[in-house]
C-alpha angles and dihedrals in degrees: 000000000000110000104243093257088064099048087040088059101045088047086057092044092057099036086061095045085051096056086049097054098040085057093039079057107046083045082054093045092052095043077051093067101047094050094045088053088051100055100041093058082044100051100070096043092052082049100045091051094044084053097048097042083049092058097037085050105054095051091061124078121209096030093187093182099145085213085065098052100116096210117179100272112254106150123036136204123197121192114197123196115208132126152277094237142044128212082091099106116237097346095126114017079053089055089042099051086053083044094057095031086059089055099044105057099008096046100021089128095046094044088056097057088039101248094129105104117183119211103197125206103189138032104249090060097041087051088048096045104031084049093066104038111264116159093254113180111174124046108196105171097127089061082084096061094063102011111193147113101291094041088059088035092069093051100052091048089058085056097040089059095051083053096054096041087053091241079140143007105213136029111192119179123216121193155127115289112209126223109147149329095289099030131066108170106210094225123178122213143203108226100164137071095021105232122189115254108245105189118176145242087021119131116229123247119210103211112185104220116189108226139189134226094353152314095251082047096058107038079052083062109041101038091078097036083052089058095048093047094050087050093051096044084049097053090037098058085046084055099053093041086050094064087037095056087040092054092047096049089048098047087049087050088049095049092043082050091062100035080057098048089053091061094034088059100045087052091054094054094048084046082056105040083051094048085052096045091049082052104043081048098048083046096051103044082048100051083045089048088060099039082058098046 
């Protein structure tokens, strides 16, 4: 059995580990809010757009948008979402292993001649993949100190260009869904070329949009802003599953901090009734030592 300055230190250590994860966790819990807040009012808007640009596009023929050119896919870009930081369970090893998982049976061909390039946004997924010599070519670490439109808009036109300059012939995003607190659904996308959702089963419904100037006008317009928007709702629901799983991981640590205290703690009283047992005994065969002599 452990002496009592053992188990008096290892009571102290976890009790200050469990301070620190119950406020990593209510700092989670408030970050949560925000970025929940931040993807729900997103998430219409990014689904209204898709939907319209759907409809305006299908009633136009020729559509000549170079980010909706579907070439045989030759070279390929990935762009993984993780953070900047780790203590959030499985968050990022979960989006690199999809990550890793795409490449592998998707993009087998394309990993072999070395036309698999990797954009991370985050450092957790730049380390892994730059460690192990992936052709990364963006590092966005920094997004996540001021994390907004134009921030991710900057990226995506740097990918957009690649794309139209056929640099490469297929973008495809892998991050972190959110639904709630407890649940991140990994979830792969297709950025690049654009293609237009067919879903059936599912009646069409002709909507009569009013547009000016024009319909080429438009879908010139809303085709980039799409993508961007695609790319923002993406990082943004990493961002919001990041402080969830966060939150989660730090709440169960709490919880495993106090399971261990309270045997900790009953250790260390066995450990001290021993220790007074082993004394009253020694007091007592010495006081009858004397009595005898």
């Amino acid at each position: 059995m452990a002496n009592l300055k053992e188990v008096r230190n290892r009571i102290s250590s976890v009790t200050s580990t469990q301070q620190i994860t119950k406020a990593m966790k209510m700092v989670s819990a408030a970050k949560l809010k925000r970025a929940t807040n931040a993807i729900v009012q997103l998430r219409p808007y990014a689904t209204k757009l898709r939907d319209i640009l759907a409809e305006v596009s299908a009633s136009v023929e020729g559509n000549n948008s170079p980010y909706t050119v579907d070439r045989i896919p030759t070279k390929v870009l990935i762009i993984v979402v993780t953070s900047n930081r780790g203590l959030a369970g499985a968050f990022n090893a979960n989006a690199i292993k999809t990550a890793n998982n795409l490449i592998a049976t998707k993009y087998a061909d394309q990993f072999a001649r070395g036309d698999v390039s990797i954009v991370a946004i985050g450092k957790r997924g730049h380390d892994f993949f730059a460690k192990r010599d992936f052709n990364v070519i963006g590092n966005h670490n920094e997004l996540y100190n001021q994390l907004d439109f134009e921030n991710v808009s900057i990226i995506a036109e740097s990918i957009m260009e690649h794309f139209r300059e056929e640099k490469v012939d297929r973008v495809e995003i892998v991050y972190n869904q959110f639904r709630n607190a407890a649940v991140q659904i990994l979830t792969s996308e297709q950025l690049l070329p654009l293609l237009p959702e067919t879903k059936e089963g599912e009646e069409k419904v002709e909507l009569d949009y009013i547009i000016e100037p024009s319909k080429e006008k438009i879908i010139e317009e809303l085709i980039p802003k799409s993508i961007k928007i695609q790319l923002y709702k993406a990082v943004l629901d990493s961002h919001a599953s990041e402080h969830g799983a966060r939150m989660t991981a730090m709440d169960k640590a709490t919880e495993n901090a106090g399971d261990l205290l309270r045997d900790l703690k009953l250790s260390y009283n066995q450990a001290r009734q021993a220790a007074i047992t082993t004394e009253l005994t020694e007091i007592v065969s010495g006081a009858a030592a004397l009595s005898n002599g």
